[in-house]
Backbone as CSV, one residue per row, in Angstrom:
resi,resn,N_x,N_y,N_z,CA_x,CA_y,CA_z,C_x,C_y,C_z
1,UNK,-30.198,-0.414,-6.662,-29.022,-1.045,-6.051,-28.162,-0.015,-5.323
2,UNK,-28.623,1.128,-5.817,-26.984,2.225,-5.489,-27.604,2.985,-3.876
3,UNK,-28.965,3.004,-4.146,-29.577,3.297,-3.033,-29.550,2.917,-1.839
4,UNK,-29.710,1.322,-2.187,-29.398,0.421,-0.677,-28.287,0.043,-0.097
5,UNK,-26.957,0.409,-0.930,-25.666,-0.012,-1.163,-25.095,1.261,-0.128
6,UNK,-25.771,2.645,-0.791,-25.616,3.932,0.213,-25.932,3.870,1.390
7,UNK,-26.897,2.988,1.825,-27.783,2.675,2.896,-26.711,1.860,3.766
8,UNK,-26.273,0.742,3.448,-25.543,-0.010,3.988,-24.275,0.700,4.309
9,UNK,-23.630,1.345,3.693,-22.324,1.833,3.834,-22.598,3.090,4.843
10,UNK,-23.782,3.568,4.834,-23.937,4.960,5.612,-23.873,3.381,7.139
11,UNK,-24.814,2.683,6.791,-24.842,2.033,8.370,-23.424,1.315,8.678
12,UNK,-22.483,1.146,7.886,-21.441,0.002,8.434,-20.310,1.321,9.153
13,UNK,-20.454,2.434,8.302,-19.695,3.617,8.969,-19.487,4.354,10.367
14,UNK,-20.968,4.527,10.738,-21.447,4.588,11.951,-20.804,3.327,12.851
15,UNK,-20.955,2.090,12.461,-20.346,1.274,13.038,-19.350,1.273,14.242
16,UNK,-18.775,1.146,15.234,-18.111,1.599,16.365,-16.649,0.861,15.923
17,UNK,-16.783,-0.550,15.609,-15.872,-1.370,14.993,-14.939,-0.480,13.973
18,UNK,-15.884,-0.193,13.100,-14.877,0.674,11.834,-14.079,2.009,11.991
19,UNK,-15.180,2.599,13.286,-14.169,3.714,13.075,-12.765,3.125,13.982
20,UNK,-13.366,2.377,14.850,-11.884,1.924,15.333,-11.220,1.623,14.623
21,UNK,-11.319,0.553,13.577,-10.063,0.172,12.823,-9.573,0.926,11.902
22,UNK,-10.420,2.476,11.452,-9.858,3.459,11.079,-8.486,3.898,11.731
23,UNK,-9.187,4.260,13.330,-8.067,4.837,14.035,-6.764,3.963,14.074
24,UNK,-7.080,2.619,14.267,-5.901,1.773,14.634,-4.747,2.017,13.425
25,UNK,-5.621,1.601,11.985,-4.566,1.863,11.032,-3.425,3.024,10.888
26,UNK,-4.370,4.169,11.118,-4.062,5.725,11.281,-2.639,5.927,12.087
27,UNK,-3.071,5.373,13.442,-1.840,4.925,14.837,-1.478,4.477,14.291
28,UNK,-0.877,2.876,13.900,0.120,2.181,13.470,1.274,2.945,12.309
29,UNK,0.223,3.701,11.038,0.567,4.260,9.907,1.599,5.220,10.246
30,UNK,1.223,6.228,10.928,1.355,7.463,11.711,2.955,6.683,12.274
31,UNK,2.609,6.354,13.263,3.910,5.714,14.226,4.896,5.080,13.611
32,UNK,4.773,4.198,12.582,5.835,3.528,11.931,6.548,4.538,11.012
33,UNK,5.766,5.503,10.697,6.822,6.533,9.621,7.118,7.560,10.190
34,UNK,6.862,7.768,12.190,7.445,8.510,12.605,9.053,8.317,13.525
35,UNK,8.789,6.910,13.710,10.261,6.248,14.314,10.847,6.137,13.086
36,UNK,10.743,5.656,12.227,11.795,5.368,11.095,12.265,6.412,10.748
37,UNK,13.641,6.258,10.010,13.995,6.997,9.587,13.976,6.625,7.946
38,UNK,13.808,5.632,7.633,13.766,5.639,6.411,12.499,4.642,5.792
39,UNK,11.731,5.865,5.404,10.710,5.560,4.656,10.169,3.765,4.246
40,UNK,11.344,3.360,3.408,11.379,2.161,3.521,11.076,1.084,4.393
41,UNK,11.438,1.121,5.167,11.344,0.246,6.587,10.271,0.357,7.439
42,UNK,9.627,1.884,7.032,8.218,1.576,7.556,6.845,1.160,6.583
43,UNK,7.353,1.094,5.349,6.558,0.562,4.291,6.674,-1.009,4.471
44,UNK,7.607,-1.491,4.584,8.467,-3.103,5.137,7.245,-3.429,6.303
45,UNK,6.913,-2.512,7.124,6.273,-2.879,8.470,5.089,-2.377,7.832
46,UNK,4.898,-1.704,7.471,3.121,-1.919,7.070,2.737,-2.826,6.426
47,UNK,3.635,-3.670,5.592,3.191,-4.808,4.657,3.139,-5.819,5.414
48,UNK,3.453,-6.159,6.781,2.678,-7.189,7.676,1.755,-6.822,8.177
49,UNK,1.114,-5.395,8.000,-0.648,-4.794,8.569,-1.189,-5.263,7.233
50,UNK,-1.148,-5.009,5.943,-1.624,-5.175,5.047,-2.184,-6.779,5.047
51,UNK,-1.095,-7.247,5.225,-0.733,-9.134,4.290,-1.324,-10.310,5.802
52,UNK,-1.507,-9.518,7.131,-1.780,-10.117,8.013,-3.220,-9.556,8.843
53,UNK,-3.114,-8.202,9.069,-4.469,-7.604,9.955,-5.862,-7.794,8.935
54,UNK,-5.296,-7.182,7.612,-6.667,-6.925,6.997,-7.252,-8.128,5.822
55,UNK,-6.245,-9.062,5.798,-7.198,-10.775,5.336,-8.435,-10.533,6.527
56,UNK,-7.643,-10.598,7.542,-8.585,-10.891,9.090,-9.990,-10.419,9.294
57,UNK,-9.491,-8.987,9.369,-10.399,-7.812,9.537,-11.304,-8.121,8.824
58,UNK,-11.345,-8.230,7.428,-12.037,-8.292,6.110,-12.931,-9.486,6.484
59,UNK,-12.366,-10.659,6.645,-13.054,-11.896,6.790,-14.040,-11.861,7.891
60,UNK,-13.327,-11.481,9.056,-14.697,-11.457,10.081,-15.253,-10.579,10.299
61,UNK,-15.284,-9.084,10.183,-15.913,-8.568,10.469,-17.386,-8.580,9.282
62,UNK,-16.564,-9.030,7.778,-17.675,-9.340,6.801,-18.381,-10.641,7.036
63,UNK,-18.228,-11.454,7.333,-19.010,-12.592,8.384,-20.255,-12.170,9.168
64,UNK,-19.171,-11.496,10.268,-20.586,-10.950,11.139,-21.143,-10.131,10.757
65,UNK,-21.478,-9.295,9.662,-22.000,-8.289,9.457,-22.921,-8.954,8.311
66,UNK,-22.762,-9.986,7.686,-23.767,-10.991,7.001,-24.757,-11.790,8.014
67,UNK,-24.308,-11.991,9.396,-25.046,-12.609,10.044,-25.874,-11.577,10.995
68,UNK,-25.639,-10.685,11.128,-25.953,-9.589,11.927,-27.251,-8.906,10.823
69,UNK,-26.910,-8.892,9.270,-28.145,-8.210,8.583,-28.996,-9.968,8.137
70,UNK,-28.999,-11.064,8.551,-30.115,-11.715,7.617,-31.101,-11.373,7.836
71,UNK,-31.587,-10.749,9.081,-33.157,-10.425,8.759,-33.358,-9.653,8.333
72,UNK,-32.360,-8.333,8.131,-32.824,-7.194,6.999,-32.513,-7.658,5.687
73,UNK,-31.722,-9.199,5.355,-31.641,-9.593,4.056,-33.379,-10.068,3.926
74,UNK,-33.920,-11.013,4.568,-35.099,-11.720,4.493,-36.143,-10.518,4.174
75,UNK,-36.144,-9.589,5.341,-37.085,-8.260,4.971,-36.979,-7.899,3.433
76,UNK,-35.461,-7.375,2.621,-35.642,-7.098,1.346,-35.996,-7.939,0.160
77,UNK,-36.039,-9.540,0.873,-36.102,-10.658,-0.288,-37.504,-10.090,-0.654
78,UNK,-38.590,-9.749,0.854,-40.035,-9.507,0.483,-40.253,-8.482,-0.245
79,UNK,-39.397,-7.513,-0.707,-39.330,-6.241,-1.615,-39.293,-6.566,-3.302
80,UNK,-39.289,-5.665,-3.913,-39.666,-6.021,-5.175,-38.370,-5.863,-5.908
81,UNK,-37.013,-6.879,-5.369,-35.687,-6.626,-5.186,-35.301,-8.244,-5.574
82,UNK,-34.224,-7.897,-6.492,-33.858,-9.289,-7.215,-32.470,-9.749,-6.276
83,UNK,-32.496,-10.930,-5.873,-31.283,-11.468,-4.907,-30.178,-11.000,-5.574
84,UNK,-29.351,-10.955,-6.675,-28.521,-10.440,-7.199,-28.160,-8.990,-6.611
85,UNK,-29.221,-8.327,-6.482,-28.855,-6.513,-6.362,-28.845,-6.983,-4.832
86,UNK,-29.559,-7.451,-4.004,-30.004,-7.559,-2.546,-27.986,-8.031,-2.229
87,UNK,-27.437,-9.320,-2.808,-26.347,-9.490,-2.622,-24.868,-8.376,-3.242
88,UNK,-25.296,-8.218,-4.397,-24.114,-7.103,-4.824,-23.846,-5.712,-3.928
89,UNK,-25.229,-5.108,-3.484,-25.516,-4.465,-2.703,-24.836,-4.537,-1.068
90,UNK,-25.492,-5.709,-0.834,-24.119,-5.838,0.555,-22.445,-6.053,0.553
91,UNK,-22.241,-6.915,-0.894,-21.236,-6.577,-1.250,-20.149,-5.260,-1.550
92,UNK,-20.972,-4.773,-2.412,-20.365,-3.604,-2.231,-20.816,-2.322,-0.787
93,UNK,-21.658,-2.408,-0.244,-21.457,-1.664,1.031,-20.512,-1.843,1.609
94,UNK,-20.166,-3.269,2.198,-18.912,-3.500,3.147,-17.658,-3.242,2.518
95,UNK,-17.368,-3.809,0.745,-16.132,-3.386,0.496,-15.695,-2.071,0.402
96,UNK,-16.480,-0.929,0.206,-16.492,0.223,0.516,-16.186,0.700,1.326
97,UNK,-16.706,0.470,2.648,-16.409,0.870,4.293,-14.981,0.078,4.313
98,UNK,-15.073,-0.911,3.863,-13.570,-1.378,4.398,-12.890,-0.797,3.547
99,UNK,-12.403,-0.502,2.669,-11.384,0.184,1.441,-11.343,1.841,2.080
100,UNK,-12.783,2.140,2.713,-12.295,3.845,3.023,-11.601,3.867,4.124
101,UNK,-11.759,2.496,4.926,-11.021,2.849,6.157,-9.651,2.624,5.738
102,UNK,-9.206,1.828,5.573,-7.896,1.470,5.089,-7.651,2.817,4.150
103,UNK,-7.844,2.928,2.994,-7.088,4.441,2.420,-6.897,5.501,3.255
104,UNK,-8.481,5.870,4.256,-7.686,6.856,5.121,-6.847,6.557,5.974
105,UNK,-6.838,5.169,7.007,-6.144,4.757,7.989,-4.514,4.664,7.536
106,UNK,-4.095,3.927,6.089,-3.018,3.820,5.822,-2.779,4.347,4.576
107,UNK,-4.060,4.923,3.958,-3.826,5.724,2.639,-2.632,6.947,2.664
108,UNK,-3.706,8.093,3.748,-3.311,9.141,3.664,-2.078,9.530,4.241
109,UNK,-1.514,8.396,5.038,-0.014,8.783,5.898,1.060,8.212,4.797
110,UNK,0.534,7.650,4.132,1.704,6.918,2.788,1.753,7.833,1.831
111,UNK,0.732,8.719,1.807,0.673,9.792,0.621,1.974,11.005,1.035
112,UNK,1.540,11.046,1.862,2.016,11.962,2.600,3.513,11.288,2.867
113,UNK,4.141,10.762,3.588,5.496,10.138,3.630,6.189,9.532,2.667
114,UNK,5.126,8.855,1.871,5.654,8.187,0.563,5.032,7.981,-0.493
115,UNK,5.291,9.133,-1.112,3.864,8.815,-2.592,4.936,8.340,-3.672
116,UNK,6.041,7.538,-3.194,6.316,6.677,-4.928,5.614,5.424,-4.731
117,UNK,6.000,4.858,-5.890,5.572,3.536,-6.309,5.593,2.117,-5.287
118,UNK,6.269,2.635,-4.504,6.321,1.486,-3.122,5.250,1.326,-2.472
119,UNK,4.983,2.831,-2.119,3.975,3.074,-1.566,1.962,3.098,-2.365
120,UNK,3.015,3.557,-3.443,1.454,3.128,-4.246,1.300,1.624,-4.189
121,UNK,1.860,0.990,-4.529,2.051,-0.202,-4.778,1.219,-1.041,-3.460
122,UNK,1.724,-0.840,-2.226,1.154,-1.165,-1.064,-0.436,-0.707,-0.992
123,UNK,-0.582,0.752,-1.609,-2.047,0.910,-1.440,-3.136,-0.155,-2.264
124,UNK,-2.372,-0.375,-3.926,-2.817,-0.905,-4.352,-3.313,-2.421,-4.007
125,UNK,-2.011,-3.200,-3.576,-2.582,-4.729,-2.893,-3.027,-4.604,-1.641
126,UNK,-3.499,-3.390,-0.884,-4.374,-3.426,0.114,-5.591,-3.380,-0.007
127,UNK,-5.837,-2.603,-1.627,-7.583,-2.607,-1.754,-7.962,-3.682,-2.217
128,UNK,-7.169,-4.076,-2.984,-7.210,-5.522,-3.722,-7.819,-6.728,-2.443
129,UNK,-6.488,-6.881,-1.737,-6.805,-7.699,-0.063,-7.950,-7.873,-0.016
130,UNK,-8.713,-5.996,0.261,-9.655,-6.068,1.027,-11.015,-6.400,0.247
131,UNK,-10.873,-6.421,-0.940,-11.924,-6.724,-2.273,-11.851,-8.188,-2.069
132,UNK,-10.891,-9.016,-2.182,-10.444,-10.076,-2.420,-10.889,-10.859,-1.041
133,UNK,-11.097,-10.809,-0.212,-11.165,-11.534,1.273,-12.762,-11.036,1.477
134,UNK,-12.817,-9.895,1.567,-14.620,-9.520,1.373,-14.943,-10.658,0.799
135,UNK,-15.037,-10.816,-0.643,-15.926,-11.501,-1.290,-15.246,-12.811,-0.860
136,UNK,-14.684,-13.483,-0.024,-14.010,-14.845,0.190,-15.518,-15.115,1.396
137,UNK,-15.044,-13.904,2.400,-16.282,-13.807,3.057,-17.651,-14.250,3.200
138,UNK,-17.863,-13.534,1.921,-19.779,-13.753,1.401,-20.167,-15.149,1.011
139,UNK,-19.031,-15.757,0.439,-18.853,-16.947,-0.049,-19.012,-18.145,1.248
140,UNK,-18.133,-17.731,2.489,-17.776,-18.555,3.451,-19.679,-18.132,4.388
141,UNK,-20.160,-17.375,4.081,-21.054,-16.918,5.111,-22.586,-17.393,4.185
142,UNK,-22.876,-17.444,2.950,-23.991,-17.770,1.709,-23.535,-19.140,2.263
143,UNK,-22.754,-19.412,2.308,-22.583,-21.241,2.341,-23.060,-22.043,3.414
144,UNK,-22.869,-21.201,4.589,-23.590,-21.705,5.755,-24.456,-21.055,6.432
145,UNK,-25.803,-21.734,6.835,-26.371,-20.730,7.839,-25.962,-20.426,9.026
146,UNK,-25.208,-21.636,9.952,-24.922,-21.504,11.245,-23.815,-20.270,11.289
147,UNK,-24.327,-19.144,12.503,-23.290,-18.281,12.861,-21.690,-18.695,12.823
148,UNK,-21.965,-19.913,14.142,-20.578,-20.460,14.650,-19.674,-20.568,13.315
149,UNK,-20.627,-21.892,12.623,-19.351,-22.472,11.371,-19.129,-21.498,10.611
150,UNK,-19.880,-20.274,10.079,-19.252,-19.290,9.020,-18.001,-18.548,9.682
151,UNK,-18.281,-18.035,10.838,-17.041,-17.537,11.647,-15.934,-18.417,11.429
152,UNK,-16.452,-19.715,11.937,-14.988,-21.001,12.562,-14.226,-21.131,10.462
153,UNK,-14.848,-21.140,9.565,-15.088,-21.234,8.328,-14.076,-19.979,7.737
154,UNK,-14.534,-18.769,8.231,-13.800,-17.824,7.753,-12.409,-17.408,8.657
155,UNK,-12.372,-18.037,9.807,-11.009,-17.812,10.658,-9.906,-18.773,9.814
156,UNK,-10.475,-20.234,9.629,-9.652,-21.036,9.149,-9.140,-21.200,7.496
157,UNK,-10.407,-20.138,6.654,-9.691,-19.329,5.457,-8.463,-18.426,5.706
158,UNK,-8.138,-17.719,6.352,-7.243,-16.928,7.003,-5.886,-17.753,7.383
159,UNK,-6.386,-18.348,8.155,-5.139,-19.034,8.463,-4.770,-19.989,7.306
160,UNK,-5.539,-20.381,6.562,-4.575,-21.150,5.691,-4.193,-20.211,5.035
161,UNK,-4.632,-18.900,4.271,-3.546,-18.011,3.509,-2.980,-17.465,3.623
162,UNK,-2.793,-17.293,4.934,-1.964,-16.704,5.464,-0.702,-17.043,6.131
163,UNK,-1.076,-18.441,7.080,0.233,-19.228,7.365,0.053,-20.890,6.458
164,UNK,-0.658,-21.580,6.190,-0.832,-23.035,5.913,-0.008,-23.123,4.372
165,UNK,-0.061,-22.006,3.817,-0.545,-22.442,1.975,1.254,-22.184,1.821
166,UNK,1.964,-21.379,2.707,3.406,-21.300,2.569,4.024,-22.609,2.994
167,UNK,3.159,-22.685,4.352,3.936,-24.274,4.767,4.353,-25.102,3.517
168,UNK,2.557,-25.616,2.866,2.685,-26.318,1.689,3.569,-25.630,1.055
169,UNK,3.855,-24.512,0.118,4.771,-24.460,-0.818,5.816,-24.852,-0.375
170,UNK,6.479,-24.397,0.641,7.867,-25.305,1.259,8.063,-26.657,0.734
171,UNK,7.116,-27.362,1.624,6.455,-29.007,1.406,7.057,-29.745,-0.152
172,UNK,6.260,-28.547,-0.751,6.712,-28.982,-2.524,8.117,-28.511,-2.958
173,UNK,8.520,-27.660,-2.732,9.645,-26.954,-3.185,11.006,-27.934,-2.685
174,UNK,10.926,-28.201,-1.431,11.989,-29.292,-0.936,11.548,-30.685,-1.588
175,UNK,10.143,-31.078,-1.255,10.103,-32.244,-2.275,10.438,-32.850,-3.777
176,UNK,10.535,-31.647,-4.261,10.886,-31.715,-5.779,12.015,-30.347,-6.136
177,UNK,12.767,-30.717,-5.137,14.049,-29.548,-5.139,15.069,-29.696,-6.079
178,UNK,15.247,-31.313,-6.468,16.351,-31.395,-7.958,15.556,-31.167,-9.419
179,UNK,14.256,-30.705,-9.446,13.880,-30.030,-10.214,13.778,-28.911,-10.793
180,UNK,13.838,-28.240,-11.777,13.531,-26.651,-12.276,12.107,-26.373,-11.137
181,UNK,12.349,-25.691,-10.584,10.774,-25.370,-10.126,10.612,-23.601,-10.283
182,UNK,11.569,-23.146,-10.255,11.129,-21.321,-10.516,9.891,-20.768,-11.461
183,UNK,9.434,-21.687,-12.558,8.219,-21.095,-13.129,7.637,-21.949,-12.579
184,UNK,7.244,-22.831,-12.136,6.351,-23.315,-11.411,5.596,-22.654,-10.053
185,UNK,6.693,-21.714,-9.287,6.295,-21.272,-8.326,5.641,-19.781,-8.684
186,UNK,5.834,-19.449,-9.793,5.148,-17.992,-10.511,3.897,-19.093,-10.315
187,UNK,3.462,-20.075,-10.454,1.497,-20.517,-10.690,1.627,-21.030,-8.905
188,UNK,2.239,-21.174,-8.079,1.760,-21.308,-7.190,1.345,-19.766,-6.718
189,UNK,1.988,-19.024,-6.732,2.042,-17.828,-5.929,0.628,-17.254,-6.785
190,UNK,-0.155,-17.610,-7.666,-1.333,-17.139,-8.064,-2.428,-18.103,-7.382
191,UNK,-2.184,-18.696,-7.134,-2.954,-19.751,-6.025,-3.050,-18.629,-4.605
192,UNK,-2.746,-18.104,-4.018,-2.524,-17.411,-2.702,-2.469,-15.778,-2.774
193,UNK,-3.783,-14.947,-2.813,-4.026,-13.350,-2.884,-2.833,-13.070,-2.795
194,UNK,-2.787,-13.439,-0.930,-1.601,-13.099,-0.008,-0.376,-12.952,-0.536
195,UNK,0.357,-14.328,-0.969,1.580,-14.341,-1.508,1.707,-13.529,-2.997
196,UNK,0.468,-13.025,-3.894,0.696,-12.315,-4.422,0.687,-10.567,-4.697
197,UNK,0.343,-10.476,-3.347,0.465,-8.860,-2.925,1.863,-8.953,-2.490
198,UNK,2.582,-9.669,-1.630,3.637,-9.880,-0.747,4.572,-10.007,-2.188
199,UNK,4.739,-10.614,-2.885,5.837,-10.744,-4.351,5.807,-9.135,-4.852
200,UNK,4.584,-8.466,-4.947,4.058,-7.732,-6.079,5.095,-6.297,-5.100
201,UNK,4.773,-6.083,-3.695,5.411,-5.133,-3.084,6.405,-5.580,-2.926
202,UNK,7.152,-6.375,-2.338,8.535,-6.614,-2.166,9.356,-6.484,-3.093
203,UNK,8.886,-6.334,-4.395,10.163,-6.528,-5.634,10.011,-4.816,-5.898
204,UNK,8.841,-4.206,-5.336,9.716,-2.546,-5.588,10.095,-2.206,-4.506
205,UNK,11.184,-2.911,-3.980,11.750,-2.169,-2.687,12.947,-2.878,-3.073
206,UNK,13.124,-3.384,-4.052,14.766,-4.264,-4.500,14.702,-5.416,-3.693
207,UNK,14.167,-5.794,-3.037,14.239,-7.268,-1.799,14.153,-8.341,-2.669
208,UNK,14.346,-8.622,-3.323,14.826,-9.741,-4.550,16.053,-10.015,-5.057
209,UNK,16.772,-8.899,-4.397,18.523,-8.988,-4.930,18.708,-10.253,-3.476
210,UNK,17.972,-10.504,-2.837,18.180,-11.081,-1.457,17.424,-12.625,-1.667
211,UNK,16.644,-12.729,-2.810,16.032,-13.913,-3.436,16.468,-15.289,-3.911
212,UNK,18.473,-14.496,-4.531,18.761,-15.577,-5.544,18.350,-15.619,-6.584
213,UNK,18.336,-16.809,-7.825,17.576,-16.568,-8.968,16.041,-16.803,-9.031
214,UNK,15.842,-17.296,-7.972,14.257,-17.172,-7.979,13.544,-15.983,-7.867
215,UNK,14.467,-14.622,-7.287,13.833,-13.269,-7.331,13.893,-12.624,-8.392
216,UNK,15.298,-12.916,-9.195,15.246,-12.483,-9.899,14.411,-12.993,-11.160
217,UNK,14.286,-14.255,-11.616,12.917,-14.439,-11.637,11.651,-13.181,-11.903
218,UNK,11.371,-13.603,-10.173,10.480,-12.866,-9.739,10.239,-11.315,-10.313
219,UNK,11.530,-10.703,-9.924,11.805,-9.620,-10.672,11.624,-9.502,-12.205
220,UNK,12.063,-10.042,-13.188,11.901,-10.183,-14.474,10.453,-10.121,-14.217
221,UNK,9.490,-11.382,-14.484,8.266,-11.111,-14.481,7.321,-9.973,-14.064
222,UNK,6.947,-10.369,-12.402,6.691,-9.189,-12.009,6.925,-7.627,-12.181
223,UNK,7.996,-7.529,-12.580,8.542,-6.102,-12.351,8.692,-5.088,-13.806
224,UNK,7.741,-6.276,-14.432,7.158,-6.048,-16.000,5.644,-5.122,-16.121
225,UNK,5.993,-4.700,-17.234,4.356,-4.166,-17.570,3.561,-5.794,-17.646
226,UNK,3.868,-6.880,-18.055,3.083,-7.936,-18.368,2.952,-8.413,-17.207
227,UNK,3.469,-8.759,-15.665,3.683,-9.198,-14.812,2.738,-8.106,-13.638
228,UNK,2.774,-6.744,-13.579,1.688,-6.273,-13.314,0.403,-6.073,-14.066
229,UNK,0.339,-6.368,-15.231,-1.333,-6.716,-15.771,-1.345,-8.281,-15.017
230,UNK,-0.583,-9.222,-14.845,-0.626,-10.677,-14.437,-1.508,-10.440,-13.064
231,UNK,-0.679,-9.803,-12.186,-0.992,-9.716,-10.784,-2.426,-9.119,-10.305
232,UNK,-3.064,-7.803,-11.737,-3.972,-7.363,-11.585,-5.295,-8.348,-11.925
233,UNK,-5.194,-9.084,-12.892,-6.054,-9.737,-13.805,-6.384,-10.815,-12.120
234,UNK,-5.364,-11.469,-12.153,-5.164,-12.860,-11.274,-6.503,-12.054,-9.860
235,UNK,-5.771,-11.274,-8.773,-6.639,-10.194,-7.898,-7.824,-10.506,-8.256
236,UNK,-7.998,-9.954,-9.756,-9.286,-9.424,-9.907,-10.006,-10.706,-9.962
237,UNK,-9.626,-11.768,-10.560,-10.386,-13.048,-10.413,-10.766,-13.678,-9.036
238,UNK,-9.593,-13.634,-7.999,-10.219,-13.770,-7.060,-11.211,-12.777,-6.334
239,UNK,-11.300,-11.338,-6.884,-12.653,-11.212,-6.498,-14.067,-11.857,-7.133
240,UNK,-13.658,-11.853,-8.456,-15.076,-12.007,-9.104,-15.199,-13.549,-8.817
241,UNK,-14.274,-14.706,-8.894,-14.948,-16.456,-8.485,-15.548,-16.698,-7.339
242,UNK,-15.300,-16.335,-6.182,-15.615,-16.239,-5.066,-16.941,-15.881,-5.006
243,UNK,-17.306,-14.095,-5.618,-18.621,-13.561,-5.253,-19.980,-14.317,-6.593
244,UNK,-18.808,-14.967,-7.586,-20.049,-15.355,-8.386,-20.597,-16.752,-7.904
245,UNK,-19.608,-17.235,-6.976,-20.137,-18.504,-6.733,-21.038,-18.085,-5.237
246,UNK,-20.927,-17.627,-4.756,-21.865,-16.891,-3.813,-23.129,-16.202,-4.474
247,UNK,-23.184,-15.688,-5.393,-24.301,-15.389,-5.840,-25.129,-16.713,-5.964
248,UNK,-24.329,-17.432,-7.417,-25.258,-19.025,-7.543,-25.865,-19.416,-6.374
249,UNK,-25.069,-19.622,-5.015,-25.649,-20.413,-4.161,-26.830,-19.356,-3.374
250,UNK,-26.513,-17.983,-3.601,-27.559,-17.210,-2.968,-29.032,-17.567,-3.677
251,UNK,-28.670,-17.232,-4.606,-29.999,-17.763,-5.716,-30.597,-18.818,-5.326
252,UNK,-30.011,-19.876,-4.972,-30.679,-21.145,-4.781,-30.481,-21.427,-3.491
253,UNK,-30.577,-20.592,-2.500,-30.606,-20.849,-0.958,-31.809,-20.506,-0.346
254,UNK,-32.538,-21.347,0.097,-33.667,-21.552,1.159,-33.693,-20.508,2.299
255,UNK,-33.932,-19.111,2.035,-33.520,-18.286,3.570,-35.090,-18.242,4.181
C-alpha cells in the first residue's frame, strides 16, 4: 500500500496544478501578513482561503484526479492488489499532496508570523478541510461513473457547505426563534465541516464577545478541553463516513 501511495503522491506533485496552488497559497499567505499590521486580521483573511478556496480545491481537483487515474485504477484491479489498498492508496496520495501544499503554502508563513494558537488553530482546521472534502470527493466520484455528474456532483457539495447549509440554519433559527435554540445549534454546526472549522477558529481570536449569548455559548463549549476533543472527534468522522462508504460501494462497483 505504502509503495503505491508513494507512487501516487510522487505523481500528483509533479502535477502543474499543485505546484500552482502551492504558489497561490504562499502569495496570498505572504501578502496578507505583509499589509497588515496586525497579525490578527490577516489570520481573519486567511480563514476565508481556508473555509472557501480549499473545500473547492480539494473537491475538484480530487474528482478529476479519480477520473483522470481509472485506467490506472482498472490496470491495478488486474494486480494481485485488494480494492481496499488500491482505494486507501489513492486516498491517501491525494490527501497528502493536498495537506503538503497547504502547510507549505499557508503553513510556513503562519509559523513564521504567527505561531500561537490562532494560528495553530487555523492550520489545524485546514488539514482537517482538506482530509474531510478529499474523502467527500472519493465518495462523490466511486458513486458515479460519468465524468460530467461527479464534477457537477462535487461542485454542488461545495456549494451547499459552503453557502446553502447556512441559508438553512437561518431558515430554522428565525423559524423557531421564540424557542431556546443555542444548544441546538452546537448539533447543527456538527452537521457542516465548514461551520465547524469557522466556530473552532473564530472563538480564539475573541470574535464571540461580538456573538451575544450564543457565542458565548459557543465560547464555553468550544473553548473547552471537551469542546476541542468535540470538534476533533466530529472532523474525524467526517473523514472516516464518507471514505468508508466509498470503500463499500468500491467493493461492489462494476469497473
Amino acid at each position: 500500500m505504502w509503495k503505491l501511495t508513494r507512487y501516487i503522491v510522487y505523481d500528483i506533485l509533479r502535477n502543474k496544478i499543485t505546484v500552482a496552488y502551492t504558489i497561490f497559497l504562499a502569495l496570498v499567505s505572504l501578502g496578507l501578513f505583509q499589509l497588515e499590521e496586525n497579525d490578527g486580521k490577516a489570520i481573519l483573511s486567511l480563514l476565508n482561503i481556508v473555509l472557501i478556496v480549499l473545500p473547492l480545491i480539494s473537491l475538484v481537483f480530487t474528482t478529476i484526479h479519480y477520473y483522470n487515474s481509472y485506467e490506472f485504477i482498472e490496470l491495478m484491479l488486474c494486480q494481485p492488489l485488494s480494492r481496499n489498498t488500491i482505494l486507501f492508496s489513492e486516498y491517501a496520495g491525494v490527501a497528502v499532496s493536498l495537506t503538503s501544499a497547504f502547510l507549505i503554502g499557508v503553513g510556513i508563513p503562519v509559523l513564521c508570523f504567527a505561531p500561537d494558537s490562532t494560528g495553530l488553530s487555523l492550520l489545524f482546521a485546514g488539514v482537517m478541510l482538506t482530509l474531510v472534502f478529499t474523502a467527500i470527493a472519493f465518495l462523490v466520484s466511486v458513486r458515479s461513473r460519468d465524468k460530467a455528474k461527479g464534477i457537477g456532483a462535487a461542485l454542488l457539495s461545495w456549494l451547499y457547505f459552503s453557502l446553502l447549509f447556512d441559508g438553512l440554519v437561518l431558515i430554522i433559527l428565525f423559524s423557531f426563534s421564540d424557542y431556546p435554540m443555542e444548544k441546538f445549534t452546537l448539533f447543527l454546526s456538527a452537521l457542516n465541516p465548514v461551520d465547524l472549522g469557522r466556530i473552532f477558529i473564530m472563538l480564539r481570536m475573541d470574535v464571540s464577545a461580538l456573538m451575544g449569548y450564543t457565542g458565548a455559548l459557543y465560547k464555553d463549549f468550544f473553548g473547552s478541553a471537551s469542546g476541542t476533543f468535540f470538534t476533533v472527534i466530529i472532523l474525524s468522522l467526517w473523514v472516516i463516513v464518507p471514505l468508508f462508504i466509498a470503500q463499500r460501494m468500491f467493493q461492489n462497483k462494476d469497473m
